[in-house]
Structures are given as C-alpha cells and as structure tokens.
Residue frames relative to the residue before (quaternion, step in Angstrom):
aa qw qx qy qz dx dy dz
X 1.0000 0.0000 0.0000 0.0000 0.00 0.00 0.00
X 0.6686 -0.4795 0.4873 0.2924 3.49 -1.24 0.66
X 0.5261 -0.6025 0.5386 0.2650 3.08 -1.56 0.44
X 0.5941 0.5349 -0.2829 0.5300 3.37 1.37 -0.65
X 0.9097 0.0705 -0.1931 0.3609 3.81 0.90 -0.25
X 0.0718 0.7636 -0.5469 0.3356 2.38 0.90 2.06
X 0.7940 0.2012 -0.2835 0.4986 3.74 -1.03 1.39
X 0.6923 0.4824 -0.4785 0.2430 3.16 1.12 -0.29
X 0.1792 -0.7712 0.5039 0.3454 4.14 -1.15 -0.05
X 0.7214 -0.5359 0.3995 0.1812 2.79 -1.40 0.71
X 0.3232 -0.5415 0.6968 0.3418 3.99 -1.03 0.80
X 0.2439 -0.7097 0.6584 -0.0582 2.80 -2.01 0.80
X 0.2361 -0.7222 0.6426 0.0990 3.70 -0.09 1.24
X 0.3746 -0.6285 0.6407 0.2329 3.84 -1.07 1.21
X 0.7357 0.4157 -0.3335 0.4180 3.83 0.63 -1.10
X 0.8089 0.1870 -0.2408 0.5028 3.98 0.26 -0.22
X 0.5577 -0.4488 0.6084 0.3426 3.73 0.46 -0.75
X 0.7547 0.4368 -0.4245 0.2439 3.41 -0.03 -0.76
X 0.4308 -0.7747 0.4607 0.0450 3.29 -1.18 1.01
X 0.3748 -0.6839 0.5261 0.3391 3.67 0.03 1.23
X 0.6255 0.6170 -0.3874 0.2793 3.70 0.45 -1.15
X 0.6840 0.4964 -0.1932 0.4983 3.52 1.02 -1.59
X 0.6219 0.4399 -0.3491 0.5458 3.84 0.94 -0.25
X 0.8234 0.1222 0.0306 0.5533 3.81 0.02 -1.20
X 0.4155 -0.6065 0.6597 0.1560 3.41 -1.81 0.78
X 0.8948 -0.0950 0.1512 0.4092 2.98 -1.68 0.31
X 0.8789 0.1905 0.0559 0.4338 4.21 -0.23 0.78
X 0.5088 -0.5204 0.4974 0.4721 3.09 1.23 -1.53
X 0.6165 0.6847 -0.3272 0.2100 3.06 1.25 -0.80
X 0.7865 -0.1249 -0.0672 0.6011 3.92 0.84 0.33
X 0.6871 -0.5320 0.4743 0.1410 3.22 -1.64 0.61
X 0.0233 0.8646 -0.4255 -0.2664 3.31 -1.04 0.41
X 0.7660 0.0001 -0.1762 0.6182 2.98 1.41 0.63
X 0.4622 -0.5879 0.5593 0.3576 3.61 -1.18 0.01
X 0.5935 -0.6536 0.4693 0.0168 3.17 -1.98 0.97
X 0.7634 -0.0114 0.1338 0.6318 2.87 1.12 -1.41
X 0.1548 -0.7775 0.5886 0.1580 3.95 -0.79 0.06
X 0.2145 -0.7611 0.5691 0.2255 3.90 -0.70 0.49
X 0.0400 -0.8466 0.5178 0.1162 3.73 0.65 1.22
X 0.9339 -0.0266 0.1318 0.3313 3.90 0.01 -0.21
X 0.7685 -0.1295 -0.6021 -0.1736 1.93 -2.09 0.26
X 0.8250 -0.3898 0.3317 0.2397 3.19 -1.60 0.38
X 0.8237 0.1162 -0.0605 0.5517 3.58 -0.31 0.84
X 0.5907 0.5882 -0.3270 0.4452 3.80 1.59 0.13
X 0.7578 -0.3620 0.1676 0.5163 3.45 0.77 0.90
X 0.2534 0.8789 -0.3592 0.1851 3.82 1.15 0.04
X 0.6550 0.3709 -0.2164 0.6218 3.33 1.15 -1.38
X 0.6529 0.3704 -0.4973 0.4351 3.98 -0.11 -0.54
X 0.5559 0.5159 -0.4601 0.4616 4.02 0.64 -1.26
X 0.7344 0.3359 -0.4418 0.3908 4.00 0.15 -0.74
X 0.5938 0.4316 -0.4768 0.4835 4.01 0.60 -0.86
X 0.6263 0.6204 -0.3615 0.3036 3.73 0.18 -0.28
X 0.8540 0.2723 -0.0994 0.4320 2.91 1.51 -1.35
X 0.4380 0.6028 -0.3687 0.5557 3.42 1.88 0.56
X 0.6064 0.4786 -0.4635 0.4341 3.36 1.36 0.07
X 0.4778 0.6739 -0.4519 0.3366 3.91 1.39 -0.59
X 0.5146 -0.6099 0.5460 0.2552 3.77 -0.98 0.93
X 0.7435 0.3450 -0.2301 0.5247 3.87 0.96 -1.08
X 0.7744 0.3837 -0.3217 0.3868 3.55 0.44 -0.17
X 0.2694 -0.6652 0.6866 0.1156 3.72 -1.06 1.37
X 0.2093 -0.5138 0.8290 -0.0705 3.62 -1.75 1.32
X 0.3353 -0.7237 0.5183 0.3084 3.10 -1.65 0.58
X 0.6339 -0.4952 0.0776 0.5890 3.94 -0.61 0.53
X 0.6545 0.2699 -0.3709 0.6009 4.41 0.82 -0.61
X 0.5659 -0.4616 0.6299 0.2644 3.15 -2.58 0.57
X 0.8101 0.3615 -0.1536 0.4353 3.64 -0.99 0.09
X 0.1751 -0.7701 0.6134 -0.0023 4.03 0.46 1.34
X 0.2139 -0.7205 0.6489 0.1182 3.35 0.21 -1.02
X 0.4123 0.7950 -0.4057 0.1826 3.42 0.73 -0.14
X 0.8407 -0.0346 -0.1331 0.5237 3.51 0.77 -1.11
X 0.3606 0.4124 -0.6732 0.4967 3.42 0.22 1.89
X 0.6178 0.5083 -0.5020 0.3286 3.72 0.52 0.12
X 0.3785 -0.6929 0.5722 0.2218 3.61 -0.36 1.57
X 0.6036 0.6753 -0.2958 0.3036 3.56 0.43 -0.86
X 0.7802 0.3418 -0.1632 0.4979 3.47 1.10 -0.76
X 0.7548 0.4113 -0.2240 0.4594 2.99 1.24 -0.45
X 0.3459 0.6320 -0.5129 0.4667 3.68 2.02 0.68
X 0.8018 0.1952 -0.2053 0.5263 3.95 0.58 -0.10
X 0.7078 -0.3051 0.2220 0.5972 4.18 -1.33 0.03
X 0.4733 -0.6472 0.5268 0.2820 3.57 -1.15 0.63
X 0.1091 -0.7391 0.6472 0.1519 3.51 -0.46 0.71
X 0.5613 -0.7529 0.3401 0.0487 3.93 -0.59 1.31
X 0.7484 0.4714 -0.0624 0.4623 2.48 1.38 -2.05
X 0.3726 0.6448 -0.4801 0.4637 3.37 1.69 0.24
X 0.7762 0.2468 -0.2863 0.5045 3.64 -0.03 -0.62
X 0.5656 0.5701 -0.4326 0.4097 4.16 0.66 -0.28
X 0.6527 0.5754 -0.3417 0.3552 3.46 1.35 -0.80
X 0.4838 0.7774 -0.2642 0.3028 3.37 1.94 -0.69
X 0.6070 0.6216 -0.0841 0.4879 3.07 1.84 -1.39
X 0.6240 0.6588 -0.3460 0.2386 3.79 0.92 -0.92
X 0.4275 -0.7910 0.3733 0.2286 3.25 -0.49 1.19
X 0.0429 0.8053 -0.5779 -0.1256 3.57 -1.20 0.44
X 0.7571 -0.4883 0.0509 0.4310 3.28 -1.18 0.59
X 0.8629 0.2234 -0.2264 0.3927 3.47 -1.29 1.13
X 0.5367 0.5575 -0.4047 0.4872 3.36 1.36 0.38
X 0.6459 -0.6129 0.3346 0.3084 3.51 -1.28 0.77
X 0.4259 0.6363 -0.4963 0.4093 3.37 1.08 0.07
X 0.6884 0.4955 -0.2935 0.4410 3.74 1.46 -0.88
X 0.6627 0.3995 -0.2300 0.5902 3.48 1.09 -0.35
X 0.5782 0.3770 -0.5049 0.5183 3.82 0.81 0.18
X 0.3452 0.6856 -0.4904 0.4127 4.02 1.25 -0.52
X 0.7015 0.5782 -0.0401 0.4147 3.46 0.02 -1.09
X 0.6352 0.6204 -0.2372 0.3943 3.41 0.39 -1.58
X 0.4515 -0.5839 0.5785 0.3474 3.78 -1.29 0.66
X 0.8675 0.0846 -0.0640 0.4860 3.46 0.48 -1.03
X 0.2032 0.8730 -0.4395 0.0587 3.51 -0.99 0.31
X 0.2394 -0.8215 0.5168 -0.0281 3.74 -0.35 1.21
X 0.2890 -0.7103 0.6100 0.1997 3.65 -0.74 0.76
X 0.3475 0.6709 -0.6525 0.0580 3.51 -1.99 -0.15
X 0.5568 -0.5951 0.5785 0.0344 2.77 -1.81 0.98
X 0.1661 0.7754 -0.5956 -0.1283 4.24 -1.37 -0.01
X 0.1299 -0.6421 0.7405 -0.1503 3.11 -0.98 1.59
X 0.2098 -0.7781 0.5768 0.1333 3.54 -0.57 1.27
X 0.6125 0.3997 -0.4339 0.5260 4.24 1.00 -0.23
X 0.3410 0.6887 -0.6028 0.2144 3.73 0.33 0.17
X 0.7368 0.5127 -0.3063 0.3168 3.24 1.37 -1.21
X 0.6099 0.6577 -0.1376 0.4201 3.16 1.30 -1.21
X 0.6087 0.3924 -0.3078 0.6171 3.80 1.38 -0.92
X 0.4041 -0.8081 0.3828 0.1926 3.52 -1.29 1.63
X 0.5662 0.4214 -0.4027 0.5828 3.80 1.53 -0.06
X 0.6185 0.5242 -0.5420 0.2212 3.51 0.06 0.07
X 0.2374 0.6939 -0.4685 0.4926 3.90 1.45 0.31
X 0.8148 0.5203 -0.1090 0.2314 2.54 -0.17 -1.51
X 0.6394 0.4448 -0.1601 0.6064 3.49 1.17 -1.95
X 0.6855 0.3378 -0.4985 0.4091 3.67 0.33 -0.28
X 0.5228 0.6020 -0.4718 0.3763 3.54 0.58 -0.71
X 0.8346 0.4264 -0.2897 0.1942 3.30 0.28 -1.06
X 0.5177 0.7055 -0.2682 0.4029 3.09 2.66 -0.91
X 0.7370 -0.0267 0.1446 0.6598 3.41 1.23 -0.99
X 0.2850 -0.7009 0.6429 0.1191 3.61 -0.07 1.40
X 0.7339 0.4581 -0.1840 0.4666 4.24 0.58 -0.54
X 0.3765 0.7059 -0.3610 0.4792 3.52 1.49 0.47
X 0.2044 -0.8159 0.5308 0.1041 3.13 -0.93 1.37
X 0.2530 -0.7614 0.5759 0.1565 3.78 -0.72 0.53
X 0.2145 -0.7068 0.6715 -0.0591 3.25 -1.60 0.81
X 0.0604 0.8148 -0.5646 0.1167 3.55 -0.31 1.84
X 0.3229 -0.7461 0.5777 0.0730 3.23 -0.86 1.05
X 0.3397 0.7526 -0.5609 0.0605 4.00 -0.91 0.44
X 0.3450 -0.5452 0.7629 0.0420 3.02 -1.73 1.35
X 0.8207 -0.3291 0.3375 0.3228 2.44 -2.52 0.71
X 0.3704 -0.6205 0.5564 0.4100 4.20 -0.66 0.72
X 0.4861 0.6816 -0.4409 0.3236 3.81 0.66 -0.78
X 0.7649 0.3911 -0.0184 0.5115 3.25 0.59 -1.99
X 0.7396 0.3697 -0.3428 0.4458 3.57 0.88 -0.09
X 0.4658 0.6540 -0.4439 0.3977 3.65 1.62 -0.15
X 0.5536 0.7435 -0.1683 0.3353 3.36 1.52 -1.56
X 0.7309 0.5128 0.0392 0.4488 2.89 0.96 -1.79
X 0.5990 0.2842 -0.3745 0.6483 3.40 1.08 -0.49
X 0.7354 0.3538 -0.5252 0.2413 3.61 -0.13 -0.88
X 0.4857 0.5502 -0.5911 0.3346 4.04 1.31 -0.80
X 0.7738 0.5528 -0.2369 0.1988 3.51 0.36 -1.12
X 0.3992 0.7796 -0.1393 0.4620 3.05 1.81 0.08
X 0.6998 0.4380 -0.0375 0.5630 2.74 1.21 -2.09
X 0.7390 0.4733 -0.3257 0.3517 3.57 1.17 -0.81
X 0.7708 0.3273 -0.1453 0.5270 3.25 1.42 -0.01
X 0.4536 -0.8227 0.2571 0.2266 2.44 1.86 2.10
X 0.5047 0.6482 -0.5305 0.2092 3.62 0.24 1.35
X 0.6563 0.4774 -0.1555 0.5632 3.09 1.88 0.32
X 0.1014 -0.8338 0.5385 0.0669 3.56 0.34 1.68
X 0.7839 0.4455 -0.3504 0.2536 3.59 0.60 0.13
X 0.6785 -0.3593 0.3636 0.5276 3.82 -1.27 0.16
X 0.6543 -0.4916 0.4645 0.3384 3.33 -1.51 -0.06
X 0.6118 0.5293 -0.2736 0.5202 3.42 0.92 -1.20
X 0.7099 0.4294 -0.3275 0.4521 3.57 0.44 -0.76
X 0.4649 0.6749 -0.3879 0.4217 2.99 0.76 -1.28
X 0.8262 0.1351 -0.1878 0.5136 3.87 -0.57 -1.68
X 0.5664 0.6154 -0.4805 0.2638 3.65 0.51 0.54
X 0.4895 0.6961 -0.0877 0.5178 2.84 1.92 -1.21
X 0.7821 0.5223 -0.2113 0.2661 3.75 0.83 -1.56
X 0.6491 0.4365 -0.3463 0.5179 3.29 0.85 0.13
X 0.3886 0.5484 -0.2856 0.6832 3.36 1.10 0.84
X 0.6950 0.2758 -0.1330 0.6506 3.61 0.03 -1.10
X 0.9109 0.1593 -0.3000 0.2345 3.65 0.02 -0.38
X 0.2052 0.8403 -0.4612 0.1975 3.57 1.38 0.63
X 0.4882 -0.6426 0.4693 0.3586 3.46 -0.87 0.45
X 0.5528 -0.3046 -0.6843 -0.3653 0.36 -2.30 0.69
X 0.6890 -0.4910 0.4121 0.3383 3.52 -1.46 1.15
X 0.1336 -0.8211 0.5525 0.0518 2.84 -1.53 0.88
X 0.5833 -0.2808 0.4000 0.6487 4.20 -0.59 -0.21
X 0.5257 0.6955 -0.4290 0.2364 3.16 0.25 -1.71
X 0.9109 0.3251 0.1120 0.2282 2.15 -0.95 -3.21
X 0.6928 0.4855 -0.2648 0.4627 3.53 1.55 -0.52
X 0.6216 0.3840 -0.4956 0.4695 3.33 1.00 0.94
X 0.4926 0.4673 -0.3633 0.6380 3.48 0.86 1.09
X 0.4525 0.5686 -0.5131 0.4568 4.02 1.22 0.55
X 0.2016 0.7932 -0.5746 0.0060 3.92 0.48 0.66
X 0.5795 0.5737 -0.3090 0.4895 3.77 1.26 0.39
X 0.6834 0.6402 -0.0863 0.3401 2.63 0.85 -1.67
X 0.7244 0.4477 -0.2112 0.4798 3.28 0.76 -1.76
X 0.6613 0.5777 -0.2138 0.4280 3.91 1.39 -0.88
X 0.5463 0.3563 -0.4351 0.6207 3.73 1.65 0.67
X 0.0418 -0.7940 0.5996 -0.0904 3.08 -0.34 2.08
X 0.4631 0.6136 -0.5925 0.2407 3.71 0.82 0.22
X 0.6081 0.6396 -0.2830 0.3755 3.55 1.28 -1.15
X 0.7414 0.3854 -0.2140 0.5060 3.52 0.92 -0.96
X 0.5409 0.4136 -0.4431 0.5832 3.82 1.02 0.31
X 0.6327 0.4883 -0.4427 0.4065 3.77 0.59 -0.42
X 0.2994 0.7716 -0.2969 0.4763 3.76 1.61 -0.45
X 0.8201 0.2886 0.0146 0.4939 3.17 -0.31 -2.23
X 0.7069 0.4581 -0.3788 0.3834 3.90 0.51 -0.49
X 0.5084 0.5687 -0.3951 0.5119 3.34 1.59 -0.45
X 0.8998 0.0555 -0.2359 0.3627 3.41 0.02 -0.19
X 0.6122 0.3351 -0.3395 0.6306 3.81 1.19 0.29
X 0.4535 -0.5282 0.6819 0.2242 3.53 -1.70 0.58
X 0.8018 -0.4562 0.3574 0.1460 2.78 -1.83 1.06
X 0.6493 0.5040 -0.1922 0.5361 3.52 1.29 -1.06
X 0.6346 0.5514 -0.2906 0.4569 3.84 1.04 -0.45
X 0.7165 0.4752 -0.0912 0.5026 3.60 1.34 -0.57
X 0.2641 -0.6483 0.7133 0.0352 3.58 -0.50 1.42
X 0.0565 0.7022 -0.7034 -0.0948 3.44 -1.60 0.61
X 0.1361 -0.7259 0.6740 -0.0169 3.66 -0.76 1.06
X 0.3956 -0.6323 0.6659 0.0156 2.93 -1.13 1.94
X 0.2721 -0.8165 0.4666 0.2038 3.93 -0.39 1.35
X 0.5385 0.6161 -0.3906 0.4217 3.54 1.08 -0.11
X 0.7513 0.4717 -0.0491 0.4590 3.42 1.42 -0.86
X 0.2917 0.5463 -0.3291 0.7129 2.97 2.38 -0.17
X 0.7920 0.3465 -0.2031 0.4599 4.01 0.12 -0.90
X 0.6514 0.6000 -0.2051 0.4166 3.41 0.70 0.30
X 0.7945 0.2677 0.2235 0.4971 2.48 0.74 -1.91
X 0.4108 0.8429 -0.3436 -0.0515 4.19 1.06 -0.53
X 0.5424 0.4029 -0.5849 0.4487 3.48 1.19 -0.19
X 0.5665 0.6040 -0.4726 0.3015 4.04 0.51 -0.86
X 0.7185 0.4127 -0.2266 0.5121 3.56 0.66 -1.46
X 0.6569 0.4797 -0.4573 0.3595 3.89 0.53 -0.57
X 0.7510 0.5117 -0.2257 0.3509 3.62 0.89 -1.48
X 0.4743 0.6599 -0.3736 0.4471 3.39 2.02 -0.02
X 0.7712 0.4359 -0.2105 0.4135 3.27 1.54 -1.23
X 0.5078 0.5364 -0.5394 0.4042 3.26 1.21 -0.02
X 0.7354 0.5457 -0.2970 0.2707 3.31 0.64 -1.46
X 0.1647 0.9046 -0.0833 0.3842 2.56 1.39 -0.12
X 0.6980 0.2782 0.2022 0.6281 3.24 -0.24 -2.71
X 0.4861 -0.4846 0.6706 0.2815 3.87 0.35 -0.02
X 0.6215 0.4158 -0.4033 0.5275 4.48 0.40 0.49
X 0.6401 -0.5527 0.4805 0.2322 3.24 -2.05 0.70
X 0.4484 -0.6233 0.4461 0.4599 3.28 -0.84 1.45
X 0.5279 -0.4546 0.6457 0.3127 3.78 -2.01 -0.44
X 0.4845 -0.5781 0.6260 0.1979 3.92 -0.68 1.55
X 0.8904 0.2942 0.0103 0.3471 3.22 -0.39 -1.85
X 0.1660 0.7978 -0.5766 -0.0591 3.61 0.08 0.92
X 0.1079 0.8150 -0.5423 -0.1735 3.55 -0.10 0.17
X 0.8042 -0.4925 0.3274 0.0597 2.81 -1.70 1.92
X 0.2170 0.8906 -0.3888 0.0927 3.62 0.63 1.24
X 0.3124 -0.7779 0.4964 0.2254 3.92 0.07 0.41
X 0.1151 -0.8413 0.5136 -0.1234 3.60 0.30 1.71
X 0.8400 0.2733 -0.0739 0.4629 3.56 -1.08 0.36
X 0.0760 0.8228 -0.5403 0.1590 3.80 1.78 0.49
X 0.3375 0.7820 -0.5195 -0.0687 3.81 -0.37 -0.12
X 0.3321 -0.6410 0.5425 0.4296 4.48 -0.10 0.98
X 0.2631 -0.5419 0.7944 0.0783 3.74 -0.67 1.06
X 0.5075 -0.4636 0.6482 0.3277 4.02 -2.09 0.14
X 0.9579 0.0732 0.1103 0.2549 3.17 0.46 -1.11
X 0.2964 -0.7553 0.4813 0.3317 3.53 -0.45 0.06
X 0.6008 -0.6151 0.3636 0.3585 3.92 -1.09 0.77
X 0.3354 -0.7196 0.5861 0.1617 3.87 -0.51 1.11
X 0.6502 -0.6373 0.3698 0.1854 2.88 -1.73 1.49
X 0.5800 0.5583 -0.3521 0.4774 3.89 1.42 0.16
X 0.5968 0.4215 -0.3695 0.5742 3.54 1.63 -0.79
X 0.4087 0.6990 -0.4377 0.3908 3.90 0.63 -0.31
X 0.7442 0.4133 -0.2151 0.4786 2.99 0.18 -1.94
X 0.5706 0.5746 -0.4577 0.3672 3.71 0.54 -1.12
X 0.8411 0.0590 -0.0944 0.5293 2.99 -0.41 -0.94
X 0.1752 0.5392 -0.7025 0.4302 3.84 0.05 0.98
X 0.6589 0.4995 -0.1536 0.5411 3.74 0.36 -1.80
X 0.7660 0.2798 -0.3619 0.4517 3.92 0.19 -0.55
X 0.8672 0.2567 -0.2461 0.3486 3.79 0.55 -0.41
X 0.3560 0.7755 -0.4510 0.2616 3.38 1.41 0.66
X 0.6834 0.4013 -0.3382 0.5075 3.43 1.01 0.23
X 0.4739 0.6256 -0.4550 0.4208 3.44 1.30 -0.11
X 0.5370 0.6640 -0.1449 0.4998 3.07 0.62 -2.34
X 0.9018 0.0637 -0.2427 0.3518 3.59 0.35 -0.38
X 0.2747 0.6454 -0.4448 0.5569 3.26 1.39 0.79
X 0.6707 0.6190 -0.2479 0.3247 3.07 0.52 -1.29
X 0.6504 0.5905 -0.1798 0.4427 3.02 1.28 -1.56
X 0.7095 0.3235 -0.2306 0.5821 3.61 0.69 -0.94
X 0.5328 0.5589 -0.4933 0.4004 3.79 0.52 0.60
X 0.7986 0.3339 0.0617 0.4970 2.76 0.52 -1.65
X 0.4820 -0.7273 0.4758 0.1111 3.64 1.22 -0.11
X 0.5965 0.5897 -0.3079 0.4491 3.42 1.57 0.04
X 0.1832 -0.7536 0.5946 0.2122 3.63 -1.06 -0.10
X 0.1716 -0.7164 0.6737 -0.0583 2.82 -0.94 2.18
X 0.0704 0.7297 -0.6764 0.0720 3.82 -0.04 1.22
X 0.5825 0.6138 -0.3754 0.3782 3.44 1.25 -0.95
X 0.7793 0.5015 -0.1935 0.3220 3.17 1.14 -0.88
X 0.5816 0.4764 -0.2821 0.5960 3.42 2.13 -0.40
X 0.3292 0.7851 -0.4466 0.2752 3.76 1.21 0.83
C-alpha cells in the first residue's frame, strides 16, 4: 500500500465484498489495483464488450481501450513500476471515475484483447494480482483470421491478398515476435487451445469468464448480465443495441479461403470443444 493510503479503511459492500478502498485511494484519487482484465481475443467482440462496459455506473475503464501494459516487453525488462498503468485510471473533472469515487460499490479494469496471445503476459498478470478475474471473448478462428487481416488492409498495413497473406505468416512471424510481426498472426492468433493452456497455468478455472462471440452477437443482454454477474456488479436494465467497431471492410471472405483454413482449424475447433465443453459446429460449417 501507498504511503498516501496509509490508515485509510475501506467501504465494504455486504452483497459482493468489494471494497471501494482496494479500488481507489484517498477521495478517488488513484487505484490500487485492477479487478478484472479483458485479455482477448482480438477481433472477438472486444471493442463493443468495452462500449458496454463504460456504460456500467460501478465499473471505472481508463479514458483509451487497449493499456498495453502487460505485452509491453519494455517495462517489464527492469522493476515494474505499477503506478504506470494506475495513473491511466485518474479521474478528472466529470468523468465516472468521479461518480464511481462516491459509489457503494465499485471494481476497476482494463481491455487489451493481445494480452491473450502475448506468452509473458500470463504470467505478469499473475504476479500483479494472483486474485484477478479475466474475461475472454472468442469467435469462429476462421471469421476472426478474416477480420484481422480486413483490418490490416484498412490501415494500409497489409499489401497482400489474404491467401498470401496466411501463406506468407509463418515467415513474418518467426522469432522472436515482434509488435510489428504479431499483427500479421491471422492463423496463429486463431489456435486458442495453446493460449488457454497459458492462463490455466496460472489462474483456476473459476477466475475466467469465457464469452462465445457469436453468442455475444445474438444474444447481448443474456451474454452481458453473465459478465456482470460475473464481476461481482449489477447486471445493466437498459442495453441499447449499438453497432460498434462499423468498419467498410473491401471484401467479404471467399468460399476457397473458407475451405483453407476450414482444413487448418478442424482439429483446433475440436480441442476447443473438450476444453471449454462448448459446441463449435457453427464453427466447423
């Protein structure tokens, strides 16, 4: 604990436990840790899950999506200085951080959808808060391979076709991985049994929400009031039905790239299944 919140005590909420004290210092005026983290995956419904949750009354975001914090090799090559990413959180005038000050109950957190995908970043959360709950989002790897590469192309960092492209990626991503080279993993990032074996190493099974992103689209007051309940917070009455993350893509994915990588994740897709206990037929369409 800070020197600054020393003596103080924490509000207590009888119905969840959470402790204003453990979230905010003295006032409101900083954080001492995060609650929850939205680690992944990328392109699986990530940006709408955050507009969703900046609308919650109990839950403080910092003012940008995507901290970056633990995938940044850079900070974590010397002592970790914390208060680098708490500062993200500090409240100025008229933001909800000033009205969550206040609040009976309240819970901090952060989404960075490559947390999952970068292999020390397990780890680095483990050590920030070994009692941190995570919140993983995944979509069909097919449809999310698509999606990252359209998004690529729209931010003209990707001169090549798609087909080439995942021909190309194992090449572009040889180690060691860079910022760079890992935004060109449109295969890669879509073998999610490997990157949940990661997170189970160092969090139980009970610490982790999984949201199925097809079912997030479908389905959002069902899939949202899971995640609150989740976080230990009141679901949200009023969701209203926003279209987030709109981007004119060139193109839709052609029934030959399909097949391709149909053939590359049909053994994932079923791995998956016996992890996760789910049934991705939708996904072996």
């Amino acid at each position: 604990m800070s020197r600054e919140l020393e003596g103080t005590q924490p509000w207590t909420s009888s119905e969840s436990g959470i402790t204003i004290g453990h979230v905010f210092g003295i006032k409101g005026r900083k954080i001492e840790r995060l609650d929850f983290i939205v680690v992944g995956a990328q392109k699986s419904g990530t940006t709408a899950l955050h507009y969703f949750l900046r609308k919650h009354p109990q839950i403080a975001l910092p003012e940008r999506q995507e901290l970056h914090f633990f995938d940044d090799d850079g900070i974590f090559s010397r002592p970790v200085d914390y208060d680098l990413l708490h500062r993200q959180f500090r409240p100025v005038a008229g933001s909800t951080l000033l009205r969550l000050a206040t609040a009976r109950q309240a819970i901090a957190g952060e989404v960075t959808p490559s947390y999952l995908y970068w292999k020390p970043a397990m780890e680095r959360i483990w050590n920030y808060n070994r009692q941190i709950k995570l919140v993983i989002l995944l979509r069909n790897p097919i449809d999310r391979a698509f999606a990252h590469w359209n998004m690529q192309r729209f931010k003209d960092r990707e001169p090549l076709g798609f087909l080439d492209a995942l021909k190309e990626e194992p090449r572009r991503i040889a180690q060691p991985l860079t910022i760079e080279s890992r935004r060109f993993a449109y295969v890669d990032r879509g073998f999610y049994s490997g990157q949940l074996e990661r997170v189970f190493k160092f969090f139980p099974r009970e610490q982790v929400h999984f949201v199925k992103f097809e079912g997030f689209r479908d389905r959002k007051q069902e899939t949202l009031d899971g995640v609150f309940e989740f976080l230990g917070v009141k679901p949200l009455r009023r969701i209203r039905d926003k279209d987030r993350n709109i981007v004119p893509y060139e193109r839709t994915i052609t029934a030959e790239e399909r097949e391709y990588l149909s053939e590359v994740f049909s053994a994932e897709i079923t791995k998956l299944e016996q992890m996760l206990g789910w049934d991705c037929s939708d996904w072996k369409m």
